[in-house]
MDTraj code that builds the backbone (N, CA, C; nanometers):
import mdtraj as md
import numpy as np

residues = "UNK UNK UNK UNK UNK UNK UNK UNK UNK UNK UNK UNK UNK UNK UNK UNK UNK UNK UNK UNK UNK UNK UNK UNK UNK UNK UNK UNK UNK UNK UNK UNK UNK UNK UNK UNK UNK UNK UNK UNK UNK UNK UNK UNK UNK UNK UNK UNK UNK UNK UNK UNK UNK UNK UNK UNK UNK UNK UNK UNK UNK UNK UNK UNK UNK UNK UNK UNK UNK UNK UNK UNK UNK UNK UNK UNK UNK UNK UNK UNK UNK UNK UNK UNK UNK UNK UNK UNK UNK UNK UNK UNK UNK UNK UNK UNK UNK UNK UNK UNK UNK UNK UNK UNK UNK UNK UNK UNK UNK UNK UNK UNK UNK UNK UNK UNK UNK UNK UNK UNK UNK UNK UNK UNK UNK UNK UNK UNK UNK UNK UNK UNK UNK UNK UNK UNK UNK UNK UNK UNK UNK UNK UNK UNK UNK UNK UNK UNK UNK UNK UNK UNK UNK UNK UNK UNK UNK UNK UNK UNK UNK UNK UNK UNK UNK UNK UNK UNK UNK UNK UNK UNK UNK UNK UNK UNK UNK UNK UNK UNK UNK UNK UNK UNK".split()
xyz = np.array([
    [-4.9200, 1.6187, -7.5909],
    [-4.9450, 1.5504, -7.4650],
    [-4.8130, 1.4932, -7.4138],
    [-4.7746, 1.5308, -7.2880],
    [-4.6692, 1.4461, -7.2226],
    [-4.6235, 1.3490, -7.1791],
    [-4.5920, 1.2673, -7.2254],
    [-4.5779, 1.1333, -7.1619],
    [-4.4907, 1.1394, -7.0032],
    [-4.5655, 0.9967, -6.9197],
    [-4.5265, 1.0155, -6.7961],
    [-4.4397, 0.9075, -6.8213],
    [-4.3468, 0.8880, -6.7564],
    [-4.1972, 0.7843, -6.6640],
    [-4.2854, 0.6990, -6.6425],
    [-4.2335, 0.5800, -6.6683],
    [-4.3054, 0.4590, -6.5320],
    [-4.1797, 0.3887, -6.5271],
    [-4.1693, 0.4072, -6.3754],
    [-3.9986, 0.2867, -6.3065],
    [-4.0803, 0.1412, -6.2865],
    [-3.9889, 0.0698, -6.3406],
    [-4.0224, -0.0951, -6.3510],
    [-3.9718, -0.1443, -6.2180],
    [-4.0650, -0.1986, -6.1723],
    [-3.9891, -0.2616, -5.9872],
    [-3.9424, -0.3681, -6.0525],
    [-3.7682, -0.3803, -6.0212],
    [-3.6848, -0.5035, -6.0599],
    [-3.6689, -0.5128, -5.8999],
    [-3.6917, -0.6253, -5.8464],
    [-3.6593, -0.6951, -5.7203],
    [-3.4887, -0.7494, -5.7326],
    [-3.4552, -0.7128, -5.5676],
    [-3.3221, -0.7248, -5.5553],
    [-3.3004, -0.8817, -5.6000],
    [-3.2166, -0.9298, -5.6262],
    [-3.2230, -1.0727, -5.6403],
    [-3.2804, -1.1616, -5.7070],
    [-3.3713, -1.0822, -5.8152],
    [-3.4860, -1.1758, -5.8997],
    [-3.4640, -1.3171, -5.9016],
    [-3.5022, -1.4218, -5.8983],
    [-3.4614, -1.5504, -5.9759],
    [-3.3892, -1.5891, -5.9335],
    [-3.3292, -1.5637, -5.8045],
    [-3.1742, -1.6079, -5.7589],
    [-3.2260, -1.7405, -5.6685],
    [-3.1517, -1.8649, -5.6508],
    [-3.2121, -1.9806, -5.6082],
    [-3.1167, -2.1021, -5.5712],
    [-3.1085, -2.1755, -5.4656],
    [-2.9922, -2.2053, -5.4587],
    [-3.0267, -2.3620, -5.4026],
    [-3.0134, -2.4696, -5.4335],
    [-3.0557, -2.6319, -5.3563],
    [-2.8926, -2.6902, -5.3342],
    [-2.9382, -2.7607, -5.2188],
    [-2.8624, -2.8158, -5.1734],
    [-2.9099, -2.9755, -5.1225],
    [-2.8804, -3.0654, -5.1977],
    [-3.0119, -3.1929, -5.1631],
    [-3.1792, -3.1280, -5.2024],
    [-3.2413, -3.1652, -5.0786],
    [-3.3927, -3.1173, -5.0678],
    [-3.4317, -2.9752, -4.9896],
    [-3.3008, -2.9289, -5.0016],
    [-3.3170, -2.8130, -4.9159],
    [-3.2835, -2.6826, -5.0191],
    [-3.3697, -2.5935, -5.0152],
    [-3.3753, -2.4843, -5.1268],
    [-3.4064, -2.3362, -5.0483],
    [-3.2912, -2.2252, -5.1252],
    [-3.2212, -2.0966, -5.0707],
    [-3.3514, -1.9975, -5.1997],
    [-3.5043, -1.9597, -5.1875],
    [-3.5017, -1.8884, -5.3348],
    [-3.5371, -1.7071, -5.2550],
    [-3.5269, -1.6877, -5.3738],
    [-3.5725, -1.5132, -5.4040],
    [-3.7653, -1.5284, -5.3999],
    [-3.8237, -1.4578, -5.3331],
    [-3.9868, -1.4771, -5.3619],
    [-4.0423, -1.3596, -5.4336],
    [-4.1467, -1.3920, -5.5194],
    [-4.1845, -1.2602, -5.5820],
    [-4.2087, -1.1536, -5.5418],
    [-4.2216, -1.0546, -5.5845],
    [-4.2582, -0.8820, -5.4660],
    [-4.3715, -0.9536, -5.4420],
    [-4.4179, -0.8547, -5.2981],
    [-4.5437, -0.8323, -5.2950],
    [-4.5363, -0.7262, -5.2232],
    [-4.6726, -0.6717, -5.1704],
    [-4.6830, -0.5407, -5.1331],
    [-4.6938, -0.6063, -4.9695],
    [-4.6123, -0.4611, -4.8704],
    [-4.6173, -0.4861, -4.7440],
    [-4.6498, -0.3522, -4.6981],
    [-4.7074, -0.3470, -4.5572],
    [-4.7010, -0.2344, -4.4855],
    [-4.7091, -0.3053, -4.3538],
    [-4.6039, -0.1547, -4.2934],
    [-4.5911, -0.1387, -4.1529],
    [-4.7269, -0.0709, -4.0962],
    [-4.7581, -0.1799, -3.9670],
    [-4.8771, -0.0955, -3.9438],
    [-4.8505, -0.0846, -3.7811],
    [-4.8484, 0.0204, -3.7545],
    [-4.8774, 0.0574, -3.5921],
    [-5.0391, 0.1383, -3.5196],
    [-5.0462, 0.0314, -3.4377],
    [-5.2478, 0.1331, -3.4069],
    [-5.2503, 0.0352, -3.2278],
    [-5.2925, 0.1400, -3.1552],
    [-5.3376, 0.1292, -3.0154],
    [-5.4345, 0.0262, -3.0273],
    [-5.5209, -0.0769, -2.9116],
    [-5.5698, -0.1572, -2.8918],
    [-5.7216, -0.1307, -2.9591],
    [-5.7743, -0.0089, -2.9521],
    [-5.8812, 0.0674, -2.9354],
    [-5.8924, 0.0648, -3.1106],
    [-5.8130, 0.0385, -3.1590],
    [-5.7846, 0.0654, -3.3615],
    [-5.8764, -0.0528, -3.4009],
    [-5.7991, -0.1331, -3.3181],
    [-5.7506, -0.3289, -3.4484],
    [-5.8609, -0.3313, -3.5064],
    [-6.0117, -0.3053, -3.4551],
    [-6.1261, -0.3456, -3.4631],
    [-6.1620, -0.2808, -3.6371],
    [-6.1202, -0.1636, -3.6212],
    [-6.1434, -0.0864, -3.7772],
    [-6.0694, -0.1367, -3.8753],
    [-5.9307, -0.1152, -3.8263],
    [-5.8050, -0.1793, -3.9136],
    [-5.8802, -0.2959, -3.9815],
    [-5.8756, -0.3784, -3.8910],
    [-5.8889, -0.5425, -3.9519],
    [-6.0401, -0.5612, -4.0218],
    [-6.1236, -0.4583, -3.9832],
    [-6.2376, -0.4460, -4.0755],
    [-6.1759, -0.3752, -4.2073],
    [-6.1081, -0.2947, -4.2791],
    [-6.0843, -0.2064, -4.3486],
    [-5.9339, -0.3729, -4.4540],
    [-5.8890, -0.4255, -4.3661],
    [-5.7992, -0.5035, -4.4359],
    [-5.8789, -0.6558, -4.4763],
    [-5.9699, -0.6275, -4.3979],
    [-6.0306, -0.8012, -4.3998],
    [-5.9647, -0.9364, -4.3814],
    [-5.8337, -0.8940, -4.2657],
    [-5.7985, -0.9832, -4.2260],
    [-5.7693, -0.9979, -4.0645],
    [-5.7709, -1.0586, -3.9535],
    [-5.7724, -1.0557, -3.8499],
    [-5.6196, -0.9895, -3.7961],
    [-5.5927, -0.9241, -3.7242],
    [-5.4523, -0.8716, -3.6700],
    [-5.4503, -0.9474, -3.5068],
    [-5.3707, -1.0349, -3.5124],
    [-5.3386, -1.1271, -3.4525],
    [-5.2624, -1.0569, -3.3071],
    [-5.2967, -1.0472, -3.1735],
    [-5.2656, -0.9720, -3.0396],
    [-5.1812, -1.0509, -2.9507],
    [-5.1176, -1.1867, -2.9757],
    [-5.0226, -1.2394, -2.9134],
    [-4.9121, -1.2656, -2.9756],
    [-4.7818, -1.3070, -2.9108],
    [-4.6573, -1.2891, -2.9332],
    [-4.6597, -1.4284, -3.0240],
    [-4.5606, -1.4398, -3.1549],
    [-4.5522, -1.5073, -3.2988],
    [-4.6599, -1.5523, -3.3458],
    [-4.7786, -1.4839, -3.2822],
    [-4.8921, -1.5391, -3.4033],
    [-4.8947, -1.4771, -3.5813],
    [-4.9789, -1.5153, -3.6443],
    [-4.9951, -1.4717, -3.7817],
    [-5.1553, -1.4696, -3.8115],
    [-5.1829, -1.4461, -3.9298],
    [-5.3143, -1.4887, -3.9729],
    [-5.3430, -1.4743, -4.0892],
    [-5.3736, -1.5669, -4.1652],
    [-5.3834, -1.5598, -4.3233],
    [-5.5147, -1.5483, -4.3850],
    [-5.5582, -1.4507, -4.5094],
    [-5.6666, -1.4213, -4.5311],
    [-5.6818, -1.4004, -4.6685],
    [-5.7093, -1.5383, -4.7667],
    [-5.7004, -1.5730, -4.9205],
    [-5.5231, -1.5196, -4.9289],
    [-5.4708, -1.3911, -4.9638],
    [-5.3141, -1.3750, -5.0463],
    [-5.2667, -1.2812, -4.9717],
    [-5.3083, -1.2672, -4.8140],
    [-5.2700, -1.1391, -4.6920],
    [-5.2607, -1.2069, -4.5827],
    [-5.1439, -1.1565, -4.5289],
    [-5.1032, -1.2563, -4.4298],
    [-5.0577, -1.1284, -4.3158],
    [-5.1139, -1.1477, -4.1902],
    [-5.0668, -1.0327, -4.0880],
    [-5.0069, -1.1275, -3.9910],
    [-4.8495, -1.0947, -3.9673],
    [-4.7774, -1.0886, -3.8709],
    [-4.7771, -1.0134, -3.7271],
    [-4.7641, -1.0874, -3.6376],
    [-4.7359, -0.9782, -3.5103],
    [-4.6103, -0.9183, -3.4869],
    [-4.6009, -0.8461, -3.4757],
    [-4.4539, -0.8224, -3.4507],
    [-4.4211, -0.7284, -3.2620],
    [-4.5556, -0.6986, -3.2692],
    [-4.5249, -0.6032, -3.1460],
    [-4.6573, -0.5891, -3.0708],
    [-4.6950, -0.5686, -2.9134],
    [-4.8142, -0.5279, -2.8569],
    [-4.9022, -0.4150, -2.9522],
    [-4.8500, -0.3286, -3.0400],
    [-4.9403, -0.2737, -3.1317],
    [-4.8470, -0.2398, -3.2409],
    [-4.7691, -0.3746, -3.2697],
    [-4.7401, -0.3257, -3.4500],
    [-4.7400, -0.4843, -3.5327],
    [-4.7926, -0.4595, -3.6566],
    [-4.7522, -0.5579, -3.7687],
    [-4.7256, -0.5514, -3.8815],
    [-4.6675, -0.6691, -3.9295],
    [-4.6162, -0.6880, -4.1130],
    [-4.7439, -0.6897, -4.1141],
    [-4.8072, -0.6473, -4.2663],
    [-4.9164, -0.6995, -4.3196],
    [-4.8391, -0.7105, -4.4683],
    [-4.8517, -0.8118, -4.5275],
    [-4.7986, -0.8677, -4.6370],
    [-4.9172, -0.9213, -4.7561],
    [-4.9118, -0.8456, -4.8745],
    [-5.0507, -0.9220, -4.9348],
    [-4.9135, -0.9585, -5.0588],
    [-5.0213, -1.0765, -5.1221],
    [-4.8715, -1.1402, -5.2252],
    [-4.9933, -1.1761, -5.3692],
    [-5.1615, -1.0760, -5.3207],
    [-5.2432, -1.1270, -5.4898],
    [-5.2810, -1.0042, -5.5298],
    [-5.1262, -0.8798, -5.5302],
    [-5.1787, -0.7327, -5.5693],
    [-5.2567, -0.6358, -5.5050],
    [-5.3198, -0.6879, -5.4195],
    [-5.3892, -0.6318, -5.3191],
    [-5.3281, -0.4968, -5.2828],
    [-5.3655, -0.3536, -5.2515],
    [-5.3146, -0.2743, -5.1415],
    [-5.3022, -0.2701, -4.9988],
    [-5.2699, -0.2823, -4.9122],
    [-5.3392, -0.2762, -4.7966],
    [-5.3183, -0.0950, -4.7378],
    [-5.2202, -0.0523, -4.7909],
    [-5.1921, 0.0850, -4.7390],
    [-5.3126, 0.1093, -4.8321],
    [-5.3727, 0.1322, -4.9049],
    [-5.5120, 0.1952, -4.9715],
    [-5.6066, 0.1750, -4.8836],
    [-5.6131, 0.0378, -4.8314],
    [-5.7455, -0.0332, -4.7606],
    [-5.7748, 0.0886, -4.6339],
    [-5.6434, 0.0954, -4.5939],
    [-5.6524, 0.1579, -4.4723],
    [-5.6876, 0.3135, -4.4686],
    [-5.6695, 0.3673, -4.6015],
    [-5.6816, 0.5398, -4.6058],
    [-5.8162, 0.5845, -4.5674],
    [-5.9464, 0.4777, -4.5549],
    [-6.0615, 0.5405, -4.4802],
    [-6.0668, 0.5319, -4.3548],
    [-5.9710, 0.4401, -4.3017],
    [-5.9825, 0.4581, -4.1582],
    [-6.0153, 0.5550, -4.1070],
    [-6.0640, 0.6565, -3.9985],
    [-6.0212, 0.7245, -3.9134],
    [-5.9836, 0.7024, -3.7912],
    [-5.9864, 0.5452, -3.7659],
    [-5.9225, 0.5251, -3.5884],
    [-5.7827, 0.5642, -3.6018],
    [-5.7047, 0.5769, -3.4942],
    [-5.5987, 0.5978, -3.4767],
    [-5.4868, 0.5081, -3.5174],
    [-5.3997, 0.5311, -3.6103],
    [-5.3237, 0.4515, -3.6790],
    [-5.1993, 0.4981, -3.7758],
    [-5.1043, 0.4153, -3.7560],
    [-4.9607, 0.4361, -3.8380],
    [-4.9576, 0.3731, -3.9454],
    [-4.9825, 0.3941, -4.0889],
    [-4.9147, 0.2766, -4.2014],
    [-4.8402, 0.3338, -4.2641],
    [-4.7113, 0.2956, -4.3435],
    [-4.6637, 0.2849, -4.4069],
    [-4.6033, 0.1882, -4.4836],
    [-4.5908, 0.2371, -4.6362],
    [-4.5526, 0.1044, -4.7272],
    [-4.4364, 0.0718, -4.6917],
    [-4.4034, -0.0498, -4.7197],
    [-4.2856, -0.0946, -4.7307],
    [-4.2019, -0.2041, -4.8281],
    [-4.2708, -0.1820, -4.9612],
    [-4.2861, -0.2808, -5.0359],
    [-4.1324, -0.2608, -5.0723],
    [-4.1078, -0.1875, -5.0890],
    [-3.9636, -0.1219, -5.1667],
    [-3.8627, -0.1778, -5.0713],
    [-3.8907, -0.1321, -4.9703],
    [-3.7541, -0.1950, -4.8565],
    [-3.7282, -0.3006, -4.8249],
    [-3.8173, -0.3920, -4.8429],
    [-3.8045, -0.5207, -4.8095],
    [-3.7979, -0.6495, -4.9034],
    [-3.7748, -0.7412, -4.8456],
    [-3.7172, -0.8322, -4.9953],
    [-3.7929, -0.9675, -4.9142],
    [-3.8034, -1.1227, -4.9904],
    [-3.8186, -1.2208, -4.9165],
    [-3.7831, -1.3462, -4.9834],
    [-3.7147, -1.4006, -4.8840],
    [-3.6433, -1.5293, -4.8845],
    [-3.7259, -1.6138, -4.8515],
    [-3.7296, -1.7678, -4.9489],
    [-3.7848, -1.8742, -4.8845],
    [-3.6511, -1.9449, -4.8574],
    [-3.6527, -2.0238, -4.7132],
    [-3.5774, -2.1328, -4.7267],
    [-3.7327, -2.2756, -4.6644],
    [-3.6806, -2.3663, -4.7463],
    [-3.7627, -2.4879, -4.7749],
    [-3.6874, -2.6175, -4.7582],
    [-3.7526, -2.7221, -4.7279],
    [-3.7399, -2.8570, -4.7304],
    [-3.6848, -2.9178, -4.6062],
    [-3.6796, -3.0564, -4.6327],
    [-3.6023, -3.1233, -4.4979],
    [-3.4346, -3.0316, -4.4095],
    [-3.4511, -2.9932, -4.2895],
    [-3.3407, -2.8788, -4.2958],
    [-3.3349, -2.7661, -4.2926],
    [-3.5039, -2.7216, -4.2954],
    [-3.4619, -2.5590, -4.3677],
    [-3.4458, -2.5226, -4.1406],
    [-3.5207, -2.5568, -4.0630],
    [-3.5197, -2.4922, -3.9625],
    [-3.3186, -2.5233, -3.8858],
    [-3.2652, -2.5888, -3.9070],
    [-3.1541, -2.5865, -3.8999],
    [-3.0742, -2.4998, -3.9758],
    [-3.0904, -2.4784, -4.1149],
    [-3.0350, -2.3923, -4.2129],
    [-3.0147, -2.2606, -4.1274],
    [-3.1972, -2.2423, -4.0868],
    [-3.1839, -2.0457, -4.0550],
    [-3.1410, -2.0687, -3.8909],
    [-3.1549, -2.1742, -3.8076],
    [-3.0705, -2.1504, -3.6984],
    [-2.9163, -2.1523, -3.6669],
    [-2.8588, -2.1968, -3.7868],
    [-2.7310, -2.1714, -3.7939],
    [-2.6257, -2.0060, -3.7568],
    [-2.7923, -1.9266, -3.7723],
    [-2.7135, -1.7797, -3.7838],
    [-2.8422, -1.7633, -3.6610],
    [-2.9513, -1.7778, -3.6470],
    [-3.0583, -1.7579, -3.5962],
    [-3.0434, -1.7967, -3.4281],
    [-3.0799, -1.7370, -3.3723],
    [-3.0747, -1.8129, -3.2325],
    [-3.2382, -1.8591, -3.1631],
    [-3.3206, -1.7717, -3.2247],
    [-3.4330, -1.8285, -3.1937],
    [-3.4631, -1.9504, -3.1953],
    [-3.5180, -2.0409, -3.1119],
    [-3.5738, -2.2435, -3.0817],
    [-3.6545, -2.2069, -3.2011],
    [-3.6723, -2.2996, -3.3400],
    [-3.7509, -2.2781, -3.4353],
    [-3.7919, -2.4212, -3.4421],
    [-3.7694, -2.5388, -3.3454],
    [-3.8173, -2.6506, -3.3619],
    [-3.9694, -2.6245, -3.4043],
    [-4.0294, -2.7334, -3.4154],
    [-4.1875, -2.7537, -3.4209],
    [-4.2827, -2.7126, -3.3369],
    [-4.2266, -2.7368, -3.1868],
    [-4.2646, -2.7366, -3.0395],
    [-4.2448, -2.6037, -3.0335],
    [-4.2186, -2.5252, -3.0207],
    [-4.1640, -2.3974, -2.9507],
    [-4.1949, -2.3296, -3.0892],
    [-4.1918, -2.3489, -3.2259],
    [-4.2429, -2.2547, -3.3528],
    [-4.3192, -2.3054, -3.4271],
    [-4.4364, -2.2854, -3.4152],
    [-4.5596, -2.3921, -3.4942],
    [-4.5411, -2.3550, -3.6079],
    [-4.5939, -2.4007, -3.7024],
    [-4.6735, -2.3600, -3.8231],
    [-4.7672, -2.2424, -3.8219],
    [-4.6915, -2.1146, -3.8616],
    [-4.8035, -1.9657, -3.8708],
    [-4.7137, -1.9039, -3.7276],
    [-4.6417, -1.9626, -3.6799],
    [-4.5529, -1.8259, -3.6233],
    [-4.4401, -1.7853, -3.6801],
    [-4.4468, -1.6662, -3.6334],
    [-4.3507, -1.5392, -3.6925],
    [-4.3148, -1.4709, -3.5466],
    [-4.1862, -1.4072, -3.5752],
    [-4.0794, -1.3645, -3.4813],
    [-3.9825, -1.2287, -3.5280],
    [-3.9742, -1.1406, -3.5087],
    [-3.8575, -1.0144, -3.5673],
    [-3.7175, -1.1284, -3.4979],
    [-3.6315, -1.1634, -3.5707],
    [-3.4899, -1.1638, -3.4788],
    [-3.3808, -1.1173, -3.5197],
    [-3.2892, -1.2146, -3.5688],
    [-3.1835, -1.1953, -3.6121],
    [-3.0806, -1.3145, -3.6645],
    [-3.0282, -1.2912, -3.7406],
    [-2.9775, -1.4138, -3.8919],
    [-2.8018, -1.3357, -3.8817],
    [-2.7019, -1.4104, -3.8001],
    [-2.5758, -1.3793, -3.8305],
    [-2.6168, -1.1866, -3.7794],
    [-2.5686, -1.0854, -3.8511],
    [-2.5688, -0.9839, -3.8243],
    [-2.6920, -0.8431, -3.8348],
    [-2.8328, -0.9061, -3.9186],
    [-2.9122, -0.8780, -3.9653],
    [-3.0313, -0.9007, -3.8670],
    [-3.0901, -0.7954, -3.9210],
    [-3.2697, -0.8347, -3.8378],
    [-3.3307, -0.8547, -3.9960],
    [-3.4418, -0.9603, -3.9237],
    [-3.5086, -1.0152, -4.0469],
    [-3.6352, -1.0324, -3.9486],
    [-3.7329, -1.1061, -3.9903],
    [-3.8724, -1.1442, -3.9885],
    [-3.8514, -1.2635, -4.0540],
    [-3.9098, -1.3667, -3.9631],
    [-3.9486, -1.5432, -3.9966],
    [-4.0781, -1.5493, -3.9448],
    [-4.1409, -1.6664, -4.1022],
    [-4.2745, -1.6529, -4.0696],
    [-4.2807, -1.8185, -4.0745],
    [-4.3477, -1.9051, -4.0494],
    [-4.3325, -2.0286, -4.0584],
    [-4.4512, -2.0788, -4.1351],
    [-4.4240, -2.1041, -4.2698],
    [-4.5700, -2.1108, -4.3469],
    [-4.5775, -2.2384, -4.3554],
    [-4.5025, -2.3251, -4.3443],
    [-4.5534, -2.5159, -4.3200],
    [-4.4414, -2.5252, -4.2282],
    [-4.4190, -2.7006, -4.2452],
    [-4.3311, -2.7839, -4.1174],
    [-4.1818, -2.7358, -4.1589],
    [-4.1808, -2.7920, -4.3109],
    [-4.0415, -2.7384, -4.3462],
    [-4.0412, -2.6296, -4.3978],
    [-4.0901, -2.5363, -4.3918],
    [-4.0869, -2.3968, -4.5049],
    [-4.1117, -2.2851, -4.4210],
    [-3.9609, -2.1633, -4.4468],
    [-4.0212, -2.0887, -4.3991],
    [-4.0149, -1.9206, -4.4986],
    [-4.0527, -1.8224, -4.4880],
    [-4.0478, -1.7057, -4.5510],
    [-4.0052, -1.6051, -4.4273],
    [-3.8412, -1.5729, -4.5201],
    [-3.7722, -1.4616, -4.4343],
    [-3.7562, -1.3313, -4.5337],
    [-3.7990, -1.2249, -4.4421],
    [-3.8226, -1.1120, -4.4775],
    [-3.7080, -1.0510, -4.3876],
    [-3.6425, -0.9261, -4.5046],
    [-3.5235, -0.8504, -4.4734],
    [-3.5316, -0.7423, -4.5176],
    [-3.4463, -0.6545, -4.4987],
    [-3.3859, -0.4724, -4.5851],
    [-3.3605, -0.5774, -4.6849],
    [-3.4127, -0.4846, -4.8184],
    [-3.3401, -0.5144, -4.9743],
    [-3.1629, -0.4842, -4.9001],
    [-3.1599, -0.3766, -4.8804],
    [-2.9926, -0.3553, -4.8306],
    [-2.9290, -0.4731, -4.7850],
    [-2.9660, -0.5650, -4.7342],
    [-2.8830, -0.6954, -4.6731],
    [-2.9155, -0.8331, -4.7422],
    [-3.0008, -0.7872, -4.8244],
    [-3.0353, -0.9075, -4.9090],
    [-2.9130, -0.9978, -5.0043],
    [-2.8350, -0.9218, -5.0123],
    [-2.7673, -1.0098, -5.0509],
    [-2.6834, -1.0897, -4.9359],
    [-2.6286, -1.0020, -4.8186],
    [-2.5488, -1.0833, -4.7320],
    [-2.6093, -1.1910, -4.6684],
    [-2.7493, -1.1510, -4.6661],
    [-2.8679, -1.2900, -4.5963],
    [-2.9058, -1.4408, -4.6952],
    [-2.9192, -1.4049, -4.8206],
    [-2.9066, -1.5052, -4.9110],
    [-2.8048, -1.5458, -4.9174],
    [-2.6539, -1.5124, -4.9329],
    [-2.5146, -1.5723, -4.9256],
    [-2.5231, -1.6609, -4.7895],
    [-2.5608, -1.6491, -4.6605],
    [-2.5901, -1.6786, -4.5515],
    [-2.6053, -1.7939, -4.5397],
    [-2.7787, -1.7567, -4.5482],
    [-2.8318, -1.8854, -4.5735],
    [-2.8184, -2.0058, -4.6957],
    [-2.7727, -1.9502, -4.7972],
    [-2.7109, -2.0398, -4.9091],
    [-2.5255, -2.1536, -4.8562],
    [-2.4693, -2.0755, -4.7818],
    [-2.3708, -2.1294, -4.7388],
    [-2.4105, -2.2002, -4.6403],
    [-2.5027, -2.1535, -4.5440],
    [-2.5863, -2.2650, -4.3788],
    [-2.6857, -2.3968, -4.4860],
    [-2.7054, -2.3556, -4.5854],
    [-2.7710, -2.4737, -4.6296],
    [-2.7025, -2.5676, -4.7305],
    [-2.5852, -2.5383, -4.7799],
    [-2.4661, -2.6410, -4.8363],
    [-2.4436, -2.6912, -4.6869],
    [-2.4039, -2.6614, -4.5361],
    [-2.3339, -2.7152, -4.4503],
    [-2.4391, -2.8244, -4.3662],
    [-2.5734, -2.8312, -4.3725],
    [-2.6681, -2.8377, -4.3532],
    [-2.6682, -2.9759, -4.4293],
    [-2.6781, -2.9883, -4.5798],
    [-2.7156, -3.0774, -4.6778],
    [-2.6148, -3.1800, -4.6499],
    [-2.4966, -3.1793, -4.6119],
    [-2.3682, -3.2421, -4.5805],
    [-2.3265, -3.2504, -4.7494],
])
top = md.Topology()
chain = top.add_chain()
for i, resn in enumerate(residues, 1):
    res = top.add_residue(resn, chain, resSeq=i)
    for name in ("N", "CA", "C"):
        top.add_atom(name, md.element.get_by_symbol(name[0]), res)
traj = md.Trajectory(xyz[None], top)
């Protein structure tokens, strides 16, 4: 009998973590993501098939037990599950009209946290991430210094930035240096 290969997912950055005062740079565990693109006429199946709502206005989110769907576009989103979940499986009975693909591999995620963190990521960030203008549960595609990333705003001070593994390191150096300048 043949034995099969199994590749161990080592995440870019494992464990990597960085404080400055009350303000903290970490690495977040994998989880599984997919890109999902589907016409207006879809969401209804989709979000039956994911069991979580897909959110139709600009930086909303929506969280559902360990799955969290981002907006990112008039018909595209992150869908991010972080309790093992599939969601690219969920979706293979669909038949409405629809784009997924995984993206667990490509992408990496940064928390920055604490008193500071929305100054930290506007240092490179140009998006208004105050309170007023970025609630709690919005998310935005922008851009961090030279990079596109995804900010999701999961409390007042905390947020989860999603990037290419490829820039993961220049985005953690980033924000690790904006949050020493930050901490004074």
């Amino acid at each position: 009998m043949a034995s099969t290969a199994q590749a161990e997912r080592r995440p870019k950055l494992a464990g990597r973590e960085t404080r400055h005062g009350a303000l903290r740079v970490a690495m977040l565990p994998p989880a599984e993501r997919m890109s999902l693109r589907a016409p207006a006429a879809s969401v209804a199946a989709l979000a039956s098939a994911l069991k979580i709502r897909l959110p139709n206005a600009p930086r909303q989110s929506a969280k559902s037990g360990q799955r969290t769907s981002l907006w990112l576009g008039p018909d595209e989103w992150l869908i991010l599950d972080e309790g093992g979940g599939d969601p690219l499986a969920d979706c293979r009975s669909v038949t409405a009209v629809h784009s997924a693909a995984g993206i667990s591999h490509r992408n990496v995620a940064i928390e920055v946290s604490g008193p500071g963190a929305a100054a930290c990521l506007n240092s490179g960030c140009p998006r208004d991430l105050s309170l007023a203008a970025f609630p709690v549960g919005a998310c935005s595609r922008t851009l961090l210094g030279k990079v596109e990333i995804i900010i999701y705003r999961t409390a007042e001070d905390n947020f989860r930035v999603e990037c290419w593994r490829s820039f993961s390191d220049y985005v953690f150096e980033f924000l690790s240096v904006a949050a020493k300048d930050v901490a004074g």
